[in-house]
N, C-alpha and C positions, 0 to 999 in steps of 0.2 A: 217420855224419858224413863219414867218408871216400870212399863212395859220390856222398853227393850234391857234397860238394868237387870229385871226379873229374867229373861230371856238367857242373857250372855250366860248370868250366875247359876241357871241350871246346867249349860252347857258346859261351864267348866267342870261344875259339880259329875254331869253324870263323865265328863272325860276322866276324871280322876276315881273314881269308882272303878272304872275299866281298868285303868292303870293301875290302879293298887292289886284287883283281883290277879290281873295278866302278871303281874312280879311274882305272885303266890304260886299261882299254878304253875307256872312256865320253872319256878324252883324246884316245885315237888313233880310235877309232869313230863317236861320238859326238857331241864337242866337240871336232873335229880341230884340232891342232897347225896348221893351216896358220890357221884361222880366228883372229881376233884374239879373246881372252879376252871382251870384250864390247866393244859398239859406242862409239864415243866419245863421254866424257860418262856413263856407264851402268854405267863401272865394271870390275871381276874377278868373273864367274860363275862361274869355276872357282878362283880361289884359295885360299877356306875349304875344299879339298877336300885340302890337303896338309899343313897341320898334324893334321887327322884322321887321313890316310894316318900322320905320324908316331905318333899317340895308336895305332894300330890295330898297328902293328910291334913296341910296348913291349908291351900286350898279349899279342899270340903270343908275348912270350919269355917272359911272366911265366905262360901258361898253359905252356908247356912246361916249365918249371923244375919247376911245380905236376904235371906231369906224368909225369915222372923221379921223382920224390918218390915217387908212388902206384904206379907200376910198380916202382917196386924193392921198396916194402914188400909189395905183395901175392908178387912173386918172392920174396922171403927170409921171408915170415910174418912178419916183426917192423912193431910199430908205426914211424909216421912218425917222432916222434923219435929214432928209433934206427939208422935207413938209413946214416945218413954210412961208418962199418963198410964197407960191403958197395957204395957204389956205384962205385967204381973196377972191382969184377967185374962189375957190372953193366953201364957201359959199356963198356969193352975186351972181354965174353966173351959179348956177349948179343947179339943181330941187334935188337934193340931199341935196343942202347944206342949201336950203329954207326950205323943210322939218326939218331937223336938227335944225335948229335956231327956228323953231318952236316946235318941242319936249323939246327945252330946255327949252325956256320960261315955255313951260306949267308944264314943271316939276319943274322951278322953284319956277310956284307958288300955285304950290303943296304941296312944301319941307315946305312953312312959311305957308301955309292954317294948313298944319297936324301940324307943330311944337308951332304956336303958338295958335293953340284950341284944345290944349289935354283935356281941361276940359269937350270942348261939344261933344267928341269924340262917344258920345252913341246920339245924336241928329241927328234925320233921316234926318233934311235940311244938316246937318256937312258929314255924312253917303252919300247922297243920291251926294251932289259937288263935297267932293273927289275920288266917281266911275265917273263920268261923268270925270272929269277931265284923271284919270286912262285909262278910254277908249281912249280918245284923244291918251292918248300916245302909248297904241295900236295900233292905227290908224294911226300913224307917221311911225310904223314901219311896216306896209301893205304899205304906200306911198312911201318906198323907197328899197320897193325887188321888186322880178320878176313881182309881179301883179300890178304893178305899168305901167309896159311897154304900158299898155292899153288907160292910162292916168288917172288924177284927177278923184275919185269919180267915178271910171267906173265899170261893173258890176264883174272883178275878183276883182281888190281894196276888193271891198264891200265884196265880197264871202271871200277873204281873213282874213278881218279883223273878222267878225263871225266867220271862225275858229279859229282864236287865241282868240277869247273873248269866244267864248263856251269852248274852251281848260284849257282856265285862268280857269273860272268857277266850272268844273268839277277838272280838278287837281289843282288847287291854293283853292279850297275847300280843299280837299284829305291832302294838307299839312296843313291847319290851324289845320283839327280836331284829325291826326296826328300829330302834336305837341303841340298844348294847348289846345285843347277843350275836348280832351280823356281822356289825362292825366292830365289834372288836377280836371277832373269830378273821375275817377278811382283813385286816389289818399286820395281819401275823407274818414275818416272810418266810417260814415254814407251813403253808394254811393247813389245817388238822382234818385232814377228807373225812376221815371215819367220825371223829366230832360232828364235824357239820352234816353228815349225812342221819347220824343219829338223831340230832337235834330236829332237822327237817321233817324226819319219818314220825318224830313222836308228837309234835306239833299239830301236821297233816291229820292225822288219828284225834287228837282231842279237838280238834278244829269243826270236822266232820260231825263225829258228836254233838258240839253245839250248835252248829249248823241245824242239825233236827231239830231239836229242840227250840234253838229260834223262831223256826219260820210255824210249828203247829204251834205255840204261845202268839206268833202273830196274827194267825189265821183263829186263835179265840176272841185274841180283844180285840180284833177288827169286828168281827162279827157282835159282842158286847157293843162295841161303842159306836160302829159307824149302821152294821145289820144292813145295809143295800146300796145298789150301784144308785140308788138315787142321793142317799147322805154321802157317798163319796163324792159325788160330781158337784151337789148343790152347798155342799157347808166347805168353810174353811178349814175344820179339821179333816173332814174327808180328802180335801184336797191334797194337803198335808200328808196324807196316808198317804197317797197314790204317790207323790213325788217320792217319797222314802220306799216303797215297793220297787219304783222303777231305779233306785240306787241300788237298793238290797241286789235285785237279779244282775245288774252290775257286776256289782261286790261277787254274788256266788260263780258267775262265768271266770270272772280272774281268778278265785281261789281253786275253783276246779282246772283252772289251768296249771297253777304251782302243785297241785294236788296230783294229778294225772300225767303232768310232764316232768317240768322241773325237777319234783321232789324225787322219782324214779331215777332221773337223768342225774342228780347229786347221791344217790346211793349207788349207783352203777359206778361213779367214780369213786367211790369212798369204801367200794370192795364189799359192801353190802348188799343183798337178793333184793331186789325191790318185790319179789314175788308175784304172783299175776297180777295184771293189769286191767284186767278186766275189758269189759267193751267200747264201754268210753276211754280208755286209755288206748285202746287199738287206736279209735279212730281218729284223738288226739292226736297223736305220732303220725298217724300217717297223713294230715292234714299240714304240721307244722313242718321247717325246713329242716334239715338232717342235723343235728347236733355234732359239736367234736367233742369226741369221748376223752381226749389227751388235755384241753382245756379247763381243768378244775378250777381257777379263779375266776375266767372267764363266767365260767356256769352259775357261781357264787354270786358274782356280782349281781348278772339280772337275776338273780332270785332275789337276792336283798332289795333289787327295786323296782321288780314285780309285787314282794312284800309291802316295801314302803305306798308303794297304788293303793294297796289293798287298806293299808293303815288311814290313808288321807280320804279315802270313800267312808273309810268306818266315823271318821271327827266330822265331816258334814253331813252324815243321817243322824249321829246324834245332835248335831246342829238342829237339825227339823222334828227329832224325838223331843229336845227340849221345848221348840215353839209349839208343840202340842200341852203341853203344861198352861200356855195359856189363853188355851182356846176351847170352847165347849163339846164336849163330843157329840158326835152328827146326829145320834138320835133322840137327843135332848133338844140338838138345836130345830132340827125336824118338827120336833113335838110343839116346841116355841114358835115355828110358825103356820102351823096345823092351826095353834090355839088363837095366833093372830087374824090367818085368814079368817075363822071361824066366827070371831069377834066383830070383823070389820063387816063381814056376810048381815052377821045380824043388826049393825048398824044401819046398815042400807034398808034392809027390810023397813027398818021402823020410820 
């Protein structure tokens, strides 16, 4: 029970991380701060995106509380109930518990930064503090998993944490414009073409981005922790890789679909160059059925849930990023039964 407790509470943790970054960036990137919230008459596209941000901050402190809980009793062997004892050693004498106390902090004052300047909440200095602060708390949670082992500020830390902030980025995007920036742009009975085609073009563009960035951070700490097609197949975390690989190249065929059709075919209606297309864009188009150029809500729509795919593939790899949390990485586990067979070898002998 206390396994799968640990489990859920990272998942939501690392969902909300995403979420929080993806409101950030998608403000200043995306739906910039200079542009007015939505056109007049049509409303706030981005407003329902900050009560969430606040839902998504109570979150992280409630999966970290839940988090302390489980690390202390697997450190001390004692059931959950029974930790109170022993967590003052925990955090003052543990590099766990320093980290923690320092995630907290910063989410603390996060929590009164964001709650008490909703007003300047569209102000890039307001925008630009509570990402940097956001990362930090990214950064707490690189400093107390596996990539940590390395020590402070060492090169998997660092590789770590790039993944989960390009991850936030690409999927904590995915769910903002999956739940308020689509729908409440499609909602509109004016739809604002040139809006949504902007919003899509600049999306596509930071998307791509961390797309790179994702997959060489994947392709390190695969190689740090799992190192051969033998710890992929034979450990459970390697396992776990493989199934989150085989989602990721999922995930990147459908976004190189919005990317190379869609996102073109919503600027084309929105009076926007989508400019070249390059060669996978030839061959996308000429693979897919002919588009109607005169249907702009029509084209909206499946892109919002072409989007939302994309969103719901991003919440079950981080489903199985979280159950790596708590599972030994492959070439530990490798070496654990290297040292076993080796042991049992020389028992036989004797």
């Amino acid at each position: 029970m206390t396994v799968f407790v640990h489990w859920i509470s990272a998942w939501f943790e690392l969902l909300s991380i995403a979420f929080c970054i993806g409101v950030l960036v998608c403000r200043l990137l995306v739906f910039p701060p200079s542009a007015p919230a939505g056109p007049p008459g049509h409303g706030d596209f981005f407003g329902n995106a900050w009560p969430l941000f606040g839902l998504a901050l109570a979150l992280i402190f409630a999966s970290s509380v839940a988090d302390l809980f489980i690390r202390a009793a697997m450190m001390s062997g004692r059931p959950l109930s029974a930790v109170l004892p022993v967590m003052p050693k925990v955090l003052l004498r543990t590099h766990y518990g320093r980290v923690w106390i320092v995630r907290i902090a910063v989410l603390l004052l996060l929590s009164f930064f964001f709650w008490s300047g909703l007003r300047y909440r569209d102000s890039r200095i307001f925008l630009g503090s509570a990402l940097f602060l956001t990362l930090v708390i990214a950064a707490t949670r690189s400093a107390s998993g596996h990539a940590s082992d390395a020590g402070d500020f060492s090169v998997s830390e660092i590789m770590d944490w790039l993944h989960l902030v390009s991850a936030s980025v690409w999927g904590g995007g995915l769910f903002v414009l999956s739940l308020v920036i689509l729908p409440g742009i499609i909602r509109t009975d004016d739809l604002p073409a040139p809006l949504l085609a902007s919003v899509a073009g600049r999306f596509s563009r930071m998307a791509g981005a961390a797309v790179g960035v994702l997959a060489l951070t994947a392709l390190y700490n695969g190689w740090l922790h799992v190192g051969s097609l033998r710890g992929l197949w034979l450990t459970p975390y390697g396992g776990t890789i493989a199934v989150k690989t085989v989602l990721f190249v999922l995930l990147v065929n459908l976004g190189g679909f919005n990317r190379y059709v869609s996102v073109p075919l919503l600027q084309q209606l929105g009076g926007i160059d989508p400019g070249r297309r390059g060669i996978i864009g030839h061959l996308a188009v000429r693979v897919m059925p002919g588009q109607d150029l005169r249907d702009l809500r029509g084209a909206a729509v499946r892109f919002m849930r072409s989007v939302r795919a994309e969103a719901i593939l991003v919440a079950v790899i981080l489903l199985f990023a979280a159950l790596l949390v708590q599972q030994v990485p492959a070439r530990h586990a490798l070496h654990a039964m290297a040292s076993q067979g080796h042991s049992h070898s020389m028992g036989n002998d004797r």
